[in-house]
MIPA-494470 format. One record per residue (C-alpha): residue number from 1; residue in three letters; y, x, z. Coordinates in steps of 0.001 Angstrom, whole numbers, plus 500000, padded with zeros to 6 digits. Last residue first. Layout:
<node NUM; "ALA"; <Y; X; Z>>
...
This chain:
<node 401; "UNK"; <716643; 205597; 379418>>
<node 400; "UNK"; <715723; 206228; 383252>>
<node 399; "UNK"; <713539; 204576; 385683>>
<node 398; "UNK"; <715530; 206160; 388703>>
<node 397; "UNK"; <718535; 205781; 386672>>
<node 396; "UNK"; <718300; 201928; 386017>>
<node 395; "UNK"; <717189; 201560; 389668>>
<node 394; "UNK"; <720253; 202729; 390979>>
<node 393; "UNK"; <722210; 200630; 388826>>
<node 392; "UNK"; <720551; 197868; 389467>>
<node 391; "UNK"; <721337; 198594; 393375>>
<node 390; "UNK"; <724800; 198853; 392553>>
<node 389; "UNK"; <725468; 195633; 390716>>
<node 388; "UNK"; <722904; 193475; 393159>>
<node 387; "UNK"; <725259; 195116; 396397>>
<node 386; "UNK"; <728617; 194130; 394350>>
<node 385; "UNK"; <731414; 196960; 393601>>
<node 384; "UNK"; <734706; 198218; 394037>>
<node 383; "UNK"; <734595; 200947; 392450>>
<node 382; "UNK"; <733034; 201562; 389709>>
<node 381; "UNK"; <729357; 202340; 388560>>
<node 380; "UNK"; <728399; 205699; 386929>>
<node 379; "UNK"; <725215; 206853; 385447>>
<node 378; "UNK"; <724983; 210642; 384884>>
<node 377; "UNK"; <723043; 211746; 381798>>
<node 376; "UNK"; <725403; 215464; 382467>>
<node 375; "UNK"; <726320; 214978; 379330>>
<node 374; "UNK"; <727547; 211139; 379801>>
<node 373; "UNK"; <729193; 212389; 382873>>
<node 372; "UNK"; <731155; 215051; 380945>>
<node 371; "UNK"; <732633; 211947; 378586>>
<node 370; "UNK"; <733496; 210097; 381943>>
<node 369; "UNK"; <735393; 213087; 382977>>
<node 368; "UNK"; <737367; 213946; 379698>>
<node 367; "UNK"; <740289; 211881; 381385>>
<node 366; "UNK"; <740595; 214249; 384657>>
<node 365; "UNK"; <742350; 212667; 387707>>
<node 364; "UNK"; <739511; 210772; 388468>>
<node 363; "UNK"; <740031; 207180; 390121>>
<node 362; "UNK"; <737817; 204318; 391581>>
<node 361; "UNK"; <734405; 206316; 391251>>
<node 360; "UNK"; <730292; 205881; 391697>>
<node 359; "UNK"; <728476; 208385; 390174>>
<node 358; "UNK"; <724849; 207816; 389712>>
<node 357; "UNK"; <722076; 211104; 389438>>
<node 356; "UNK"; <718630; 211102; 388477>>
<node 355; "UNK"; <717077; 214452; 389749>>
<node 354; "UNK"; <715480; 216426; 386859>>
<node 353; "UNK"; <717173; 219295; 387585>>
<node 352; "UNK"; <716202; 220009; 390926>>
<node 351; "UNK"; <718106; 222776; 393197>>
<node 350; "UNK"; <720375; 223240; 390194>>
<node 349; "UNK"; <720724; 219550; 389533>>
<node 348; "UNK"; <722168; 219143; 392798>>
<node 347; "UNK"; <724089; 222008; 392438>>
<node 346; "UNK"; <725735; 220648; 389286>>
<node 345; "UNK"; <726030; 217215; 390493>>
<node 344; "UNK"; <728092; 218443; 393757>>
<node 343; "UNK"; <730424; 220193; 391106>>
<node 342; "UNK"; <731069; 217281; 389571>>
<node 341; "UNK"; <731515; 215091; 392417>>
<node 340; "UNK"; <734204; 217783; 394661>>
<node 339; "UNK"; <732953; 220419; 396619>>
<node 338; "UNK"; <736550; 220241; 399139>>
<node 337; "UNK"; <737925; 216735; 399021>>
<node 336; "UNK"; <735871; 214204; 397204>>
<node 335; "UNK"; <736594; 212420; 393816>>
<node 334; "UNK"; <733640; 211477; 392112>>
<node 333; "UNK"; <731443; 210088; 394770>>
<node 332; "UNK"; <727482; 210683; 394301>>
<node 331; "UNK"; <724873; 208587; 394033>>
<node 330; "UNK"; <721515; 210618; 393890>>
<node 329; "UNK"; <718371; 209610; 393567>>
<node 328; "UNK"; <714406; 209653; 394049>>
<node 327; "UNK"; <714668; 212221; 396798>>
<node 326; "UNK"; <711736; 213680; 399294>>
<node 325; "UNK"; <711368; 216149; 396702>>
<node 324; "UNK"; <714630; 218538; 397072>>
<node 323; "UNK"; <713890; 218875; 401056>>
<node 322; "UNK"; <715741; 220568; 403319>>
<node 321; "UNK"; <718332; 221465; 400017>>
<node 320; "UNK"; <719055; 217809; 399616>>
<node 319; "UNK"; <720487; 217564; 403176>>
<node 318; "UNK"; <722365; 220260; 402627>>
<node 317; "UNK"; <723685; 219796; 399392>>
<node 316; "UNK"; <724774; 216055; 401160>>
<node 315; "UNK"; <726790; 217794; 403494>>
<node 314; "UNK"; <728135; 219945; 400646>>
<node 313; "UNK"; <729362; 217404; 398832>>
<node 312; "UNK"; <730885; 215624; 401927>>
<node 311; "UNK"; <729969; 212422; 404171>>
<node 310; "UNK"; <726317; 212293; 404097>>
<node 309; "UNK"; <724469; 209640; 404155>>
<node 308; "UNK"; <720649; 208927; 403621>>
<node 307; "UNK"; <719140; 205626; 402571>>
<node 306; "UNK"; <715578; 204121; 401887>>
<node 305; "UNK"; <716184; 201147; 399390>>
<node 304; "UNK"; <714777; 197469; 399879>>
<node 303; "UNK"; <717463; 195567; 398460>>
<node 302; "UNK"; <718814; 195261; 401797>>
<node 301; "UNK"; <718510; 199041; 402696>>
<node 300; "UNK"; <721149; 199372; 399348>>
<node 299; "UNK"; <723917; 197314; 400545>>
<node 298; "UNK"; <723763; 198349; 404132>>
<node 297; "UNK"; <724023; 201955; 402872>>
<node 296; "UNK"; <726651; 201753; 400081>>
<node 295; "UNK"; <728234; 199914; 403285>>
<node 294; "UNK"; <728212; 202963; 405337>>
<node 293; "UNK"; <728863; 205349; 402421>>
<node 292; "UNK"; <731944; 203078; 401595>>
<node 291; "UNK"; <733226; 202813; 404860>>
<node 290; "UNK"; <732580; 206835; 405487>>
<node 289; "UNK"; <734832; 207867; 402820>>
<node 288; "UNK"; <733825; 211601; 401823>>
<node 287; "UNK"; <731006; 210252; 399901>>
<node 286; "UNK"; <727689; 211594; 399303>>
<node 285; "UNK"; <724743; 209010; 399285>>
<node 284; "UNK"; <721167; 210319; 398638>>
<node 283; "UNK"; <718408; 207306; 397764>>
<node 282; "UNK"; <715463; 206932; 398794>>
<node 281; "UNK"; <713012; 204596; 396504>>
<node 280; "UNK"; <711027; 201861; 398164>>
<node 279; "UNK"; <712118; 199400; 395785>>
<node 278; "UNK"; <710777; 201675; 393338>>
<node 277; "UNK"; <708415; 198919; 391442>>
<node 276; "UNK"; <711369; 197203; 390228>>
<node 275; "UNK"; <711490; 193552; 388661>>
<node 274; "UNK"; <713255; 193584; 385068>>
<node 273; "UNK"; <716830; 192936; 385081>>
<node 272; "UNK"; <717752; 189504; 383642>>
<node 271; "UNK"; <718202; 189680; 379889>>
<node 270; "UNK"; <720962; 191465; 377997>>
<node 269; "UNK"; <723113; 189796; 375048>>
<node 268; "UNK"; <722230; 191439; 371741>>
<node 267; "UNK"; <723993; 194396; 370909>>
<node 266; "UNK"; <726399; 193852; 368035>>
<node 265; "UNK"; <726015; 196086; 364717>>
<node 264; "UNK"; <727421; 199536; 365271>>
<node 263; "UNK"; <730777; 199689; 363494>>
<node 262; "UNK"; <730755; 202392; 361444>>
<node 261; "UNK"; <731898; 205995; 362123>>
<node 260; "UNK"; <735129; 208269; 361246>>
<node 259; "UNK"; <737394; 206039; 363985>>
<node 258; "UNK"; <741160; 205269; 362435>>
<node 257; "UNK"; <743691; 206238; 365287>>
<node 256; "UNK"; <745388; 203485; 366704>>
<node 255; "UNK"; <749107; 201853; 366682>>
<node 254; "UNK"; <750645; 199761; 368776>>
<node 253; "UNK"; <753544; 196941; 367755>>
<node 252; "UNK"; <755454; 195517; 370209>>
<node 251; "UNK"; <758147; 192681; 368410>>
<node 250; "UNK"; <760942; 191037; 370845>>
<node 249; "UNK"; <762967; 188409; 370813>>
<node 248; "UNK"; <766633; 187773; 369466>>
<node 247; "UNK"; <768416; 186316; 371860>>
<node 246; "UNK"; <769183; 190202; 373347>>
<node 245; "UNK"; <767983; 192679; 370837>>
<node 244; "UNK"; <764300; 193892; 370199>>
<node 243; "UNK"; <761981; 196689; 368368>>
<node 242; "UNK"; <759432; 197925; 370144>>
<node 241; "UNK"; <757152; 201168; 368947>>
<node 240; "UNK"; <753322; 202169; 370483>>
<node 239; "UNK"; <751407; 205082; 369378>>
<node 238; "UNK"; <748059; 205642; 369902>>
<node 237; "UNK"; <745549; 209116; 370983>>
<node 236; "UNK"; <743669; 206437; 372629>>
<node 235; "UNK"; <744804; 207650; 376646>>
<node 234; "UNK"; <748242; 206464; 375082>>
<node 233; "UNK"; <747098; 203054; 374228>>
<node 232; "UNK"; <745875; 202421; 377182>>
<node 231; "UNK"; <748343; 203962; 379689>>
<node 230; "UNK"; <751051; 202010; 378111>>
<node 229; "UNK"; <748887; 198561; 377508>>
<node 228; "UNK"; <748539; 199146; 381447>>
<node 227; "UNK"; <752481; 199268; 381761>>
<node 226; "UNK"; <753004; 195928; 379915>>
<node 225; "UNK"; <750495; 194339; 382303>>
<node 224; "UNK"; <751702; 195612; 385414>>
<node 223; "UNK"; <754531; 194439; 386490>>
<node 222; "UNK"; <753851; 191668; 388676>>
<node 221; "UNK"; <756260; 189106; 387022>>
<node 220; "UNK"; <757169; 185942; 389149>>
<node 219; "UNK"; <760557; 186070; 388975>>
<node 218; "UNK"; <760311; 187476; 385592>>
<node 217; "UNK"; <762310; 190906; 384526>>
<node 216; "UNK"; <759173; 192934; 385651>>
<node 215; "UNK"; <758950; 196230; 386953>>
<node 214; "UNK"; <755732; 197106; 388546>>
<node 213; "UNK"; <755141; 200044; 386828>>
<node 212; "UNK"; <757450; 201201; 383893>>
<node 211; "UNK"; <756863; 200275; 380366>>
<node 210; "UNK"; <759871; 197873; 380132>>
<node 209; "UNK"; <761867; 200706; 381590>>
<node 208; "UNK"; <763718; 201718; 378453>>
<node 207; "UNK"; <763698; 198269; 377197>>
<node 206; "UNK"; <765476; 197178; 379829>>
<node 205; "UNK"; <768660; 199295; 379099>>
<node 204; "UNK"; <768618; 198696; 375714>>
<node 203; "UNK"; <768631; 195006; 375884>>
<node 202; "UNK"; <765610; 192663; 376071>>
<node 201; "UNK"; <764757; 189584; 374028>>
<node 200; "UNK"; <765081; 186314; 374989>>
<node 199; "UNK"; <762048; 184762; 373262>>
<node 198; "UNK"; <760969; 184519; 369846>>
<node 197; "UNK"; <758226; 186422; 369918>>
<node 196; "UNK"; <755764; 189067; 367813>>
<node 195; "UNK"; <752586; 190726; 368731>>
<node 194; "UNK"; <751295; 193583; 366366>>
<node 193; "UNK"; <748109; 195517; 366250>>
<node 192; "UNK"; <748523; 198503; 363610>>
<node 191; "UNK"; <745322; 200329; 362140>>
<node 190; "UNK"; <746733; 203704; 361219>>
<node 189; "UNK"; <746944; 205719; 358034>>
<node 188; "UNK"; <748525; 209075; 358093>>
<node 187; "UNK"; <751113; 211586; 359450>>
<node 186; "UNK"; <749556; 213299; 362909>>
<node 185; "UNK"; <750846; 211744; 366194>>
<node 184; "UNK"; <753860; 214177; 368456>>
<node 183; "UNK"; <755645; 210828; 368872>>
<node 182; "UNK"; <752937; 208965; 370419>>
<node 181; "UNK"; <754769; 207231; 372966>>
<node 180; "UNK"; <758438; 204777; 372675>>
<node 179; "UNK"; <757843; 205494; 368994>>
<node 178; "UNK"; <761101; 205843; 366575>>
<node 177; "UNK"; <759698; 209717; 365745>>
<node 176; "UNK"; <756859; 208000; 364535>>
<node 175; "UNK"; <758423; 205736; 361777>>
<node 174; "UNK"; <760280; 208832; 360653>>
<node 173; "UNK"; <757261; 211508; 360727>>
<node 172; "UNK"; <755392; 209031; 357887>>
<node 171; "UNK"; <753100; 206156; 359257>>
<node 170; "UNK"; <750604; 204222; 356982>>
<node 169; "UNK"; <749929; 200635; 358234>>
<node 168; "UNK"; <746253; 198994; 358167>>
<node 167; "UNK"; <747261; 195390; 359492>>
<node 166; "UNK"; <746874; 193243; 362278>>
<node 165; "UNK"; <749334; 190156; 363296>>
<node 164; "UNK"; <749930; 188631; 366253>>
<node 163; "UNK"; <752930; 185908; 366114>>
<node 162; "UNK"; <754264; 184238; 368920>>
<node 161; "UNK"; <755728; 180493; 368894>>
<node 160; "UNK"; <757868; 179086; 371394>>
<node 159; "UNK"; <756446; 175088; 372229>>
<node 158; "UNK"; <759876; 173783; 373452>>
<node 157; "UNK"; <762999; 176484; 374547>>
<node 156; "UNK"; <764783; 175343; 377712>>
<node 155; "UNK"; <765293; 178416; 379056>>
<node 154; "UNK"; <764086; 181125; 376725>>
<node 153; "UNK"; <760690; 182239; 376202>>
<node 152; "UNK"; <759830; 185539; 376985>>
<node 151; "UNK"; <756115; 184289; 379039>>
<node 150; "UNK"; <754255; 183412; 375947>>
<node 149; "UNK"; <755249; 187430; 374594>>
<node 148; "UNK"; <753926; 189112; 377768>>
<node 147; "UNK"; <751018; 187013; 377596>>
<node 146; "UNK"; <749757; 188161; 374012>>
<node 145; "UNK"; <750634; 191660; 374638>>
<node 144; "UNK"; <748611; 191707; 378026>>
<node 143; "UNK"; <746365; 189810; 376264>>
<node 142; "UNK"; <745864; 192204; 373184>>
<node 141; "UNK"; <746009; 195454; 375246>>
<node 140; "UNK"; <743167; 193942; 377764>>
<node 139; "UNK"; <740730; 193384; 374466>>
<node 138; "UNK"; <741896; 197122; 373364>>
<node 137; "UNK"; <740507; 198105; 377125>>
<node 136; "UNK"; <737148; 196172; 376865>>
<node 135; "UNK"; <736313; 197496; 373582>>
<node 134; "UNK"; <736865; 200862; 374017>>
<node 133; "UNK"; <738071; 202655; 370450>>
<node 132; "UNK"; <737711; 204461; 367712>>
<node 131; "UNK"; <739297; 202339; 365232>>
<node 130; "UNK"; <737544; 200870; 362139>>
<node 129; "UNK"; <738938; 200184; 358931>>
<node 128; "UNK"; <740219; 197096; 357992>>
<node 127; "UNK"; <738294; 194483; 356170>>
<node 126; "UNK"; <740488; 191340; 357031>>
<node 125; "UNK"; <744091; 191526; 357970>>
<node 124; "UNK"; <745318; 189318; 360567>>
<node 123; "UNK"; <748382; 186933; 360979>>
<node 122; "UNK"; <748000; 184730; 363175>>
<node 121; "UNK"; <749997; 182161; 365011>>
<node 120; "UNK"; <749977; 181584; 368752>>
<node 119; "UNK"; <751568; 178108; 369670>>
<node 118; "UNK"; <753708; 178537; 373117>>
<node 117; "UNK"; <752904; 175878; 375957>>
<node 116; "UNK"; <755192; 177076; 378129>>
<node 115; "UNK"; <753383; 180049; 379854>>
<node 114; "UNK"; <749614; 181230; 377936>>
<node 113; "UNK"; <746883; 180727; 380428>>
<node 112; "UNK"; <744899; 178023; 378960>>
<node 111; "UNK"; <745057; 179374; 375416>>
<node 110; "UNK"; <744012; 182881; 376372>>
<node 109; "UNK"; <740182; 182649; 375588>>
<node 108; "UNK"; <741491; 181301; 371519>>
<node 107; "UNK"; <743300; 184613; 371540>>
<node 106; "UNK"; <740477; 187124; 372148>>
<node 105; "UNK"; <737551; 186377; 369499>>
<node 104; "UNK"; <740146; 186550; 366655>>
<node 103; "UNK"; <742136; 189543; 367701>>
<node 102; "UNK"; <738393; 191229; 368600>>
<node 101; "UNK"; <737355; 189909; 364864>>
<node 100; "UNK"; <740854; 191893; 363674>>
<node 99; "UNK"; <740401; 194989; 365530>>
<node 98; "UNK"; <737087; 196247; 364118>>
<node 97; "UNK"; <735332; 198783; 366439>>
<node 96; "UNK"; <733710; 202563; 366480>>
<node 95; "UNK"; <732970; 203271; 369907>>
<node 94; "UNK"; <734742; 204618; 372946>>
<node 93; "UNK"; <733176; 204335; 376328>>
<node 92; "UNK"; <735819; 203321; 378990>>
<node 91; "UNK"; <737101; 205575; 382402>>
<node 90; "UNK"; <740253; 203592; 382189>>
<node 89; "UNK"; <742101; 206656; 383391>>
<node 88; "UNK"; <744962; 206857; 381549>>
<node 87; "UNK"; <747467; 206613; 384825>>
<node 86; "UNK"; <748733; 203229; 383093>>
<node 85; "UNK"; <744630; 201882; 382770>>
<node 84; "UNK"; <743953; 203127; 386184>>
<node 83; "UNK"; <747016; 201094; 387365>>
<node 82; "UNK"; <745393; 197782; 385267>>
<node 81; "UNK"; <741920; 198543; 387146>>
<node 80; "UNK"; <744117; 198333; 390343>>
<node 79; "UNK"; <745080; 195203; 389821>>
<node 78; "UNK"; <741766; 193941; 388550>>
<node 77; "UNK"; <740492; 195225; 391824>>
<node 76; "UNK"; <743220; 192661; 394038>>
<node 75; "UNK"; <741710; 190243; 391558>>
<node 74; "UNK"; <737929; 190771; 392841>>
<node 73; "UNK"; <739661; 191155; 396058>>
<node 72; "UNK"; <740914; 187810; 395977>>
<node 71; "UNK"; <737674; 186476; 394544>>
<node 70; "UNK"; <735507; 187794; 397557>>
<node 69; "UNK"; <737656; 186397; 400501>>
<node 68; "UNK"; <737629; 182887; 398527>>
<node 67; "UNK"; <733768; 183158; 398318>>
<node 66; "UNK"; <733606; 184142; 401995>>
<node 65; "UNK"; <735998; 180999; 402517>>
<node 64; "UNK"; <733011; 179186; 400553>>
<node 63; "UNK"; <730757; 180682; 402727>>
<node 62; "UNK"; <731843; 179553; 406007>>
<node 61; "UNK"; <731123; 175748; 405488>>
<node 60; "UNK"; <727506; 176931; 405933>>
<node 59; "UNK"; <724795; 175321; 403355>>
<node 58; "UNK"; <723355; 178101; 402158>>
<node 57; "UNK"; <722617; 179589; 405481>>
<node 56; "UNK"; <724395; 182666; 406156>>
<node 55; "UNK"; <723555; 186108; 406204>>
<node 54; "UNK"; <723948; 186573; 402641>>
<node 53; "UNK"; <727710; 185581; 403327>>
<node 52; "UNK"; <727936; 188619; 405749>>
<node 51; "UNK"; <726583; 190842; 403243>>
<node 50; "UNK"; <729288; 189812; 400451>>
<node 49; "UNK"; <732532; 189760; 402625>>
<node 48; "UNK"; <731424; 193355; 403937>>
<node 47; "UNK"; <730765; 194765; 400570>>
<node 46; "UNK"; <734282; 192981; 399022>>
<node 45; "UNK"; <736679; 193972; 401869>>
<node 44; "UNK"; <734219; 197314; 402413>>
<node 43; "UNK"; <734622; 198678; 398940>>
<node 42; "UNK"; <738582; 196911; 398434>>
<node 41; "UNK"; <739260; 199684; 400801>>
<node 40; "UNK"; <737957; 202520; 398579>>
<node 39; "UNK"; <739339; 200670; 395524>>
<node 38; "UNK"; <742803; 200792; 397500>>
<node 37; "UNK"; <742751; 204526; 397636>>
<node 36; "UNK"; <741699; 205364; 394087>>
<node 35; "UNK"; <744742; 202263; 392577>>
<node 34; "UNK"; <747346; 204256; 394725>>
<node 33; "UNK"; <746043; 207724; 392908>>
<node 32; "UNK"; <745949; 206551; 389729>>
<node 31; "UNK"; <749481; 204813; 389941>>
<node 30; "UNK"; <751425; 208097; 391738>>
<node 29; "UNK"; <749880; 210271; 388667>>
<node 28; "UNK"; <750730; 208066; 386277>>
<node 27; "UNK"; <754242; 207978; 387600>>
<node 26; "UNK"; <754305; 211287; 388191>>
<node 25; "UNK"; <753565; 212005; 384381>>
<node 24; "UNK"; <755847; 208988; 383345>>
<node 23; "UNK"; <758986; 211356; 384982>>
<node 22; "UNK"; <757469; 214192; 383943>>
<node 21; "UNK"; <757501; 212965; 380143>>
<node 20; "UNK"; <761177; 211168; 380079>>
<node 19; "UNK"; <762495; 214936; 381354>>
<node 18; "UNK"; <760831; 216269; 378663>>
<node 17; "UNK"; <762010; 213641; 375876>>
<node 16; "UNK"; <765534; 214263; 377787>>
<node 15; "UNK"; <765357; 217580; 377577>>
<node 14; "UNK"; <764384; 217375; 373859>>
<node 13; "UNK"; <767470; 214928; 373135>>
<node 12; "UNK"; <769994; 217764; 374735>>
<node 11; "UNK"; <768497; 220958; 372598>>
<node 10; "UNK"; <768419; 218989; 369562>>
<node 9; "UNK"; <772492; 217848; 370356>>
<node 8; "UNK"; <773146; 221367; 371254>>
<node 7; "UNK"; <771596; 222762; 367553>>
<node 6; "UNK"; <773646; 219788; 365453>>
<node 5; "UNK"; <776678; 221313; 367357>>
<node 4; "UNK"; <776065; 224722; 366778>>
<node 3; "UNK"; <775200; 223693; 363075>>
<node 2; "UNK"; <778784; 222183; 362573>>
<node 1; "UNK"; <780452; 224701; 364374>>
């Protein structure tokens, strides 16, 4: 009986570790796919806002509130970046990188927005090994963290302090099975990025959602920010734990995979882009959503591009097909209905397979994308973006590496 019992209680916590998995599956899923759509409208919000404003004298009252309408969506787009982040699909370039200078760098920016006045103290370990890693997206982990933590203060509590420590940390199957994600993670050494507070803590119950989308036990919480450290760290092959108790705080500690390589040294800071002699160039737009390829149009004729568009993968096939060499470029949509971006790229290159190609994305369901993009010596640029953004872009792959 004793076994049969010990077998049924296995049985029971594995269907709820499965059941815990589809449900964050379709919540990824649901997230990636809201944050694809609105980058398509935050395309013509932000490309519209921008060419009307370049119409303008520089002295019209009306471009400030153009300003305005630009910054909103610039935020609206940081939004959905942090959705993209929680479906996994922060698109970013990994790289060997050392946490503690990033910790360093990356707490002193945050003064100014961290709630109540809390006092960061730190904790870090010097000459750890490096994680594989995207910069930008282990920079958003540490001030999601770092806010989260300011912001659990209890009422009436003066100048709360959070700790963030770093530290090499060596996992055995026990610590892992306690981890809210990464449970199934090798036994072995892992750099550890810890934030600590002293705030009100969380019970059980909110602690299993705390990852969750959009919920937030702050009046003013959007939701987000512990939920993108979720989709982060898990699309890094981490493992996050949290240990709290009501009045007690809360400690998140995530965990990330030790990188083989070196830290490169750091690039120096680039110059302004190099005048073009292709200004003429033509460029091929595919994209099933006919407010981006009509801006992508406006965007690129003003910086002196020749533009085609064509609203479907094999639309634009078509078009290239007529005539292969009348094109200096490509930029392609990812995620189309039908001959989707990949596939497009393929023909494309089939036809002519020298033919410099951009992608331009706000979602793909597929993580190993951006790393087949890099093979294909794709360029990519995200949605939303600026007309000077794209059209260096362009120019970048016309002149190549």
């Amino acid at each position: 009986m004793t076994a049969r019992r010990a077998a049924e209680a296995e049985r029971l916590r594995l269907e709820v570790e499965l059941q815990e998995a589809q449900r964050l599956e379709g919540l990824a899923l649901l997230a990636g796919g809201v944050a694809h759509d609105f980058n398509n409208l935050l395309v013509g919000v932000m490309g519209n806002a921008e060419l009307v404003r370049e119409s303008l004298p520089a002295d019209a009252p009306q471009r400030h509130r153009l300003e305005q309408v630009t910054l909103a969506a610039q935020l609206a787009s940081d939004l959905a970046r942090q959705l993209l982040a929680y479906a996994g699909q922060g698109g970013g370039r990994l790289a060997p990188l050392d946490l503690t200078p990033l910790v360093r760098e990356t707490v002193p920016l945050l003064r100014q927005v961290v709630a109540r006045g809390a006092t960061v103290r730190l904790e870090l370990q010097e000459g750890l090994p490096a994680i594989q890693a995207d910069e930008a997206q282990v920079r958003q982990v540490v001030m999601n963290l770092l806010i989260n933590a300011a912001e659990a203060a209890r009422p009436g509590q003066d100048a709360p302090e959070v700790v963030v420590r770093t530290r090499l940390e060596r996992a055995d199957r026990p610590r892992l099975a306690a981890a809210e994600v990464g449970r199934d993670l090798p036994e072995g050494e892992y750099v550890a990025l810890e934030v600590e507070d002293a705030g009100v803590g969380m019970s059980d119950a909110v602690r299993r959602r705390v990852f969750q989308p959009f919920f937030s036990t702050k009046a003013t919480g959007r939701g987000v920010g512990l939920a993108a450290v979720h989709g982060i760290v898990r699309a890094h092959g981490g493992a996050i734990f949290v240990r709290s108790a009501p009045g007690r705080g809360a400690t998140f500690t995530a965990l990330f995979p030790l990188s083989r390589s070196v830290p490169a040294p750091a690039a120096p800071e680039p110059g302004p882009p190099a005048p073009s002699d292709r200004s003429r160039a033509r460029v091929l737009v595919v994209d099933d959503e006919s407010i981006v390829g009509e801006l992508a149009r406006e965007l690129l004729e003003r910086e002196g591009f020749q533009v085609v568009v064509t609203a479907s993968g094999r639309e634009g096939l078509a078009a290239f097909a007529a005539s292969p060499g009348a094109f200096d470029v490509a930029l392609v949509d990812l995620t189309m209905p039908g001959l989707g971006g990949e596939e497009t790229i393929a023909r494309l290159r089939a036809l002519r397979p020298e033919l410099p190609v951009v992608v331009m994305s706000g979602y793909s369901s597929d993580p190993a994308v951006p790393a087949r993009l890099r093979l294909l010596g794709a360029g990519f640029v995200p949605k939303p973006f600026k007309g000077r953004e794209l059209a260096a872009r362009i120019r970048a792959a016309i002149v190549g590496p």
